[in-house]
N, C-alpha and C positions, 0 to 999 in steps of 0.2 A: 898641626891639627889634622886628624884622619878626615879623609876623604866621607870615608860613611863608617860608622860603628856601631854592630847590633850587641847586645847582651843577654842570653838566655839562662832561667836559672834550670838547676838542672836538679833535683830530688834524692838522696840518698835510696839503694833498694828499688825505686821504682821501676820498675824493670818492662812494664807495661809501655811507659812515653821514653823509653832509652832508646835514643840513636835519632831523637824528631829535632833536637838542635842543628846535626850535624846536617841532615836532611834540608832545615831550613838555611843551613850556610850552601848549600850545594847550589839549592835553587836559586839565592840569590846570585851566585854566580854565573851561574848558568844566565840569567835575565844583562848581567854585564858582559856577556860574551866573552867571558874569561878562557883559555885554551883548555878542551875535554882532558887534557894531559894534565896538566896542572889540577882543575877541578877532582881526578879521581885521587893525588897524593893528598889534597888537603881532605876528603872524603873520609882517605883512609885514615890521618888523623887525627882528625874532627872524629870519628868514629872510636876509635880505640881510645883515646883520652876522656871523653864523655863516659865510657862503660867502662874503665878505671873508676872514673867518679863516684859510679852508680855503683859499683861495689863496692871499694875502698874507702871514697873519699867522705862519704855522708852529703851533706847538700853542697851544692858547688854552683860557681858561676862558671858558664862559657862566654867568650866572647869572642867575636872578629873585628877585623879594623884590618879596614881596604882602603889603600893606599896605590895611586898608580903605580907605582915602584915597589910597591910590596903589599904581601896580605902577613897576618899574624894572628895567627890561634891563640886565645888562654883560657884554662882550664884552673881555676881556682877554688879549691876546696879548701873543707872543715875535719879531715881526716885524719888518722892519727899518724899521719907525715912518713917519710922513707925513713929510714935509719941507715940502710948503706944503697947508695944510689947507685954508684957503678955496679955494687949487685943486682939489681933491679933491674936493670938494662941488659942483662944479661940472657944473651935469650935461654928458654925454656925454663927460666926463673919465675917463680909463682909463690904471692902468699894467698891465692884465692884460696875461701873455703870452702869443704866440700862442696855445699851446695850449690855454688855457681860452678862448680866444675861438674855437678850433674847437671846442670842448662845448658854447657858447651862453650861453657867460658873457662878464663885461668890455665892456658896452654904457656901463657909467660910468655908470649910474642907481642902485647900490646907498645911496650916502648920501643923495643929494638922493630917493631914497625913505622911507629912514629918517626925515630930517628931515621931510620932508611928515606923517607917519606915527605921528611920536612929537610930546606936547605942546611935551616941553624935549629936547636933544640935545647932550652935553658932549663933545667929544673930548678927549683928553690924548696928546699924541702928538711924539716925537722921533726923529728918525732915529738908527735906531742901538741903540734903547732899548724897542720895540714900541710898543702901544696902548693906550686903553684907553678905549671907547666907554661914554658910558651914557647911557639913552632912559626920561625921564621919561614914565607915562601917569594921568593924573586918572581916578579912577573914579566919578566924579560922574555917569557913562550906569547908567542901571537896566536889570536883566534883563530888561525890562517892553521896553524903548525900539523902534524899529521902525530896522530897514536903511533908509538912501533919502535 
């Protein structure tokens, strides 16, 4: 059983409250003195997987589950699934449509950041059928540890 487990839903399109789950996974780590190292990779994706969501996925859950030995992201959507996932992964790969590419999204960097990002990186994904992302992180880095 996790240590603590938050779940946040997260809106299809909403583009207004996009990026306030990952914000509230930050600060809670931050309050556990989690290492600022560690807190900025899962930021980055907590961040990028959430606004996958918010584009792609239609409404989604997020969740974390802090564990002293580990944190773990998921991002679970209702979206119309990958169809080629190693493609996807691919950086500068992008099905965004125009319009989030005129808001400055859909560069096609959101997974191959996560995966940089996170230690382990599971996708589960059919077309047709939505997502469901989840981002292993080792918390083996000390409060103590130094950025650099």
């Amino acid at each position: 059983m996790p240590a603590l487990k938050k779940c946040f839903h997260i809106k299809g399109r909403d583009f207004i409250h996009a990026g306030k789950a990952s914000i509230s996974v930050q600060n809670m780590l931050k309050q556990l003195n989690v290492a600022p190292s560690l807190i900025r990779r899962i930021a980055v994706c907590g961040y990028e997987g959430e606004m996958n969501a918010v584009m792609h996925g239609g409404d989604a859950v997020f969740s974390v589950e802090i564990n002293t030995d580990r944190i773990v992201l998921e991002i679970s959507d209702e979206g119309p699934g990958i169809a080629d996932i190693d493609k996807a992964k691919e950086k500068g790969f992008s099905t965004a449509a125009d319009e989030f590419r005129e808001m400055g999204f859909g560069a096609g960097m959101g997974l191959p950041n996560m995966e940089n990002n996170s230690d382990q990186m599971i996708i589960e994904s059919e077309p047709g059928k939505g997502t469901v992302v989840r981002m292993f992180f080792e918390t083996c880095e000390t409060s103590g540890s130094q950025d650099g």
